[in-house]
N, C-alpha and C positions, 0 to 999 in steps of 0.2 A: 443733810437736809437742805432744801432749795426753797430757797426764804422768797416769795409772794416779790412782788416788784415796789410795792406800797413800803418794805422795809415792816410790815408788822409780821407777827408770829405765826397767823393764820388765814393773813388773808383779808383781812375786815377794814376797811377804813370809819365803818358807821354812817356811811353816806345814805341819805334816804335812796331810794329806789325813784328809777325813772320814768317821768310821765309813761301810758302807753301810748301815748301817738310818737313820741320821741323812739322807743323800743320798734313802731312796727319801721319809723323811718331810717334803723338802724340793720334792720332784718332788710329791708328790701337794698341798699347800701351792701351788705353782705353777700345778698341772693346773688345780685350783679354778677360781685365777685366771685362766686362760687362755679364759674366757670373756668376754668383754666388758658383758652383762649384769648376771655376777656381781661385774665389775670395776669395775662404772659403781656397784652398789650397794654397796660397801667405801668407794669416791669418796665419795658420798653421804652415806655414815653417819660419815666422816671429817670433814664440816660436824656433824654433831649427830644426835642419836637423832631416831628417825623410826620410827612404824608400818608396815605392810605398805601399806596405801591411799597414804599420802605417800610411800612409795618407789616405788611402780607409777605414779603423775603424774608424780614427778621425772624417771624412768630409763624412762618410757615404754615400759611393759610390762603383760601381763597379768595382774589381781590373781593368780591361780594360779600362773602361771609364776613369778612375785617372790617369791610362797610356798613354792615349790617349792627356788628358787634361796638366801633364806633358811635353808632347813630344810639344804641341804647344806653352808654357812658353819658353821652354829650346830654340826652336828656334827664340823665339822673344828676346831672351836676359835677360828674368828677372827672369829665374831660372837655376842654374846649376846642377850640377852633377861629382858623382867622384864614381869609385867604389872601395868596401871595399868586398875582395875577392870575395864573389857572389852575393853579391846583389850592387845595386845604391844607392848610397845615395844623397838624392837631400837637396838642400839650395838656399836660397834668392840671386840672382845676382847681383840686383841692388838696393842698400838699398835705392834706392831713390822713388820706387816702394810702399816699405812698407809703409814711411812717407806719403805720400800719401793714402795709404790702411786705413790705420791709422787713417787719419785725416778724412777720408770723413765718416769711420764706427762710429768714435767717435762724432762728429758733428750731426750725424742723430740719436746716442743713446742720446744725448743729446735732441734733439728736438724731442723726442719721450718722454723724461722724464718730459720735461715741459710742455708737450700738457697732459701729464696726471697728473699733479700736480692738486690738490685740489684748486678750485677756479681761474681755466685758464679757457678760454675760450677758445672753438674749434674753429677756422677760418671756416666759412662758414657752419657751423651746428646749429648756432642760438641759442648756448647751453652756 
């Protein structure tokens, strides 16, 4: 059994439920993220600040489009910016972001490593 992270039985802490202007500013915080581009460059900058040119080599995108992706981070809050004579240098805003980024990439390599482990069984493959 794979006990909740709260440590309780089922899941529940009893916590009341979150305003919904909190939930829709949590959904739009997600939406961001739910692009893999914009998700690969939060990874990225979670290693160290990096310009718009070294994040387009790393994350293997087009300088515009990473500018682009960039510019919608930086106004959601979860990436800043500072310049260093000509160029931007961009970094992680909200480290609370990464922990998250973090955890959800980490959790999924993980269940990626156990569905392929010698002698697992694949859910629903019969295998």
């Amino acid at each position: 059994m794979v006990r909740p992270a709260d440590g309780t039985a089922d899941g529940r802490d009893d916590a009341p439920d979150p305003p919904p202007e909190l939930l829709t500013e949590a959904a739009a915080a997600f939406g961001l993220l739910a692009s893999s581009a914009r998700l690969h460059i939060v990874w990225a900058l979670a290693q160290g600040e990096s310009d718009v040119s070294g994040l387009a080599e790393r994350v293997g995108g087009a300088l515009p489009a990473v500018s682009q992706h960039l510019t919608k981070l930086k106004l959601a809050g979860l990436v800043g910016s500072r310049r260093e004579g000509r160029r931007m240098v961009y970094f992680v805003a909200d480290p609370d972001v990464v922990t998250v980024v973090r955890l959800m990439v980490t959790q999924l390599a993980s269940r990626a490593e156990a569905s392929t482990a010698p002698g697992r069984r694949l859910r629903g493959t019969g295998a």
